[in-house]
RODREN-631929 format. One line per 2 residues: their letters; for each residue x, z, y of C-alpha. Coordinates in nm, 4 decimals, decimal comma. Each point is the difference from the previous one (the first is absolute). Layout:
BEGIN
A) X/Z/Y | ...;
***
This chain:
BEGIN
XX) 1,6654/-0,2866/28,2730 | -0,2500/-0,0756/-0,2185;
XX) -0,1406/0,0877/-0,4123 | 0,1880/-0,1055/-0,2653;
XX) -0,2666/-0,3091/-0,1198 | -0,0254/-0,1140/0,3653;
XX) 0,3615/-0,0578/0,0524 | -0,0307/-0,2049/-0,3276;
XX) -0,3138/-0,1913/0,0949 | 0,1896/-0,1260/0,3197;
XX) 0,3213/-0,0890/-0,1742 | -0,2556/-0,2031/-0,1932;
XX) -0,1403/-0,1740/0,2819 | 0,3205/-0,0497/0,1817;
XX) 0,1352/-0,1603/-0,3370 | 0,2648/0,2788/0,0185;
XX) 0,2614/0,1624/-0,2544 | -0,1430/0,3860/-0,0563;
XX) 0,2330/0,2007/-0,1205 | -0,1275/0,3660/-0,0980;
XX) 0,2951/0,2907/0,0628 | -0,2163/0,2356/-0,1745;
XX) -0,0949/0,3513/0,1093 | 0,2366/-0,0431/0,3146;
XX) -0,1925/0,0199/0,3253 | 0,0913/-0,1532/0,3207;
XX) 0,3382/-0,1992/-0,0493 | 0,2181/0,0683/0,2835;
XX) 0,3388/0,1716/0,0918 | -0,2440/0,3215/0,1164;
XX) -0,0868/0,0322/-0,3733 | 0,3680/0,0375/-0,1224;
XX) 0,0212/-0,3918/-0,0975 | 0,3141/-0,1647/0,0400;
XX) 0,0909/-0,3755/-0,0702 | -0,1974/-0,1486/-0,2746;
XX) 0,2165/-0,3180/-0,1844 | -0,3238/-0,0901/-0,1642;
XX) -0,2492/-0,0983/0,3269 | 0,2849/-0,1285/0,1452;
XX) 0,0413/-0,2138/-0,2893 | -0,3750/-0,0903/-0,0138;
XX) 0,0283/-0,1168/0,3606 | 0,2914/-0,2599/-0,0071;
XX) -0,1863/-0,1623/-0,3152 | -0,2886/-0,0310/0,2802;
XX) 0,2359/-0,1475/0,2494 | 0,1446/-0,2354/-0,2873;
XX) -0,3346/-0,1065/-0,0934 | -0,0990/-0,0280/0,4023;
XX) -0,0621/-0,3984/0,0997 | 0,0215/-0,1509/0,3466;
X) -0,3694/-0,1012/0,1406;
***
């Protein structure tokens, strides 16, 4: 867990996606979120865009 801005600032430095969910808090099943088409979406574009070392 961390602010808003920091959570940005390492997506940054990791050269990561970051996607903002808006006012929604901790994103887990515990929180009443189901499946969510869109991330997993977002992740098999990462996996098609992975290349072997």
């Amino acid at each position: 867990f961390c602010a808003f801005e920091v959570a940005e600032d390492i997506a940054a430095a990791w050269g990561s996606l970051f996607i903002d969910a808006g006012d929604a808090g901790h994103l887990n099943q515990d929180a009443g979120f189901g499946p969510w088409p869109e991330g997993s979406m977002t992740f098999a574009k990462f996996l098609t865009e992975l290349k072997e070392p």
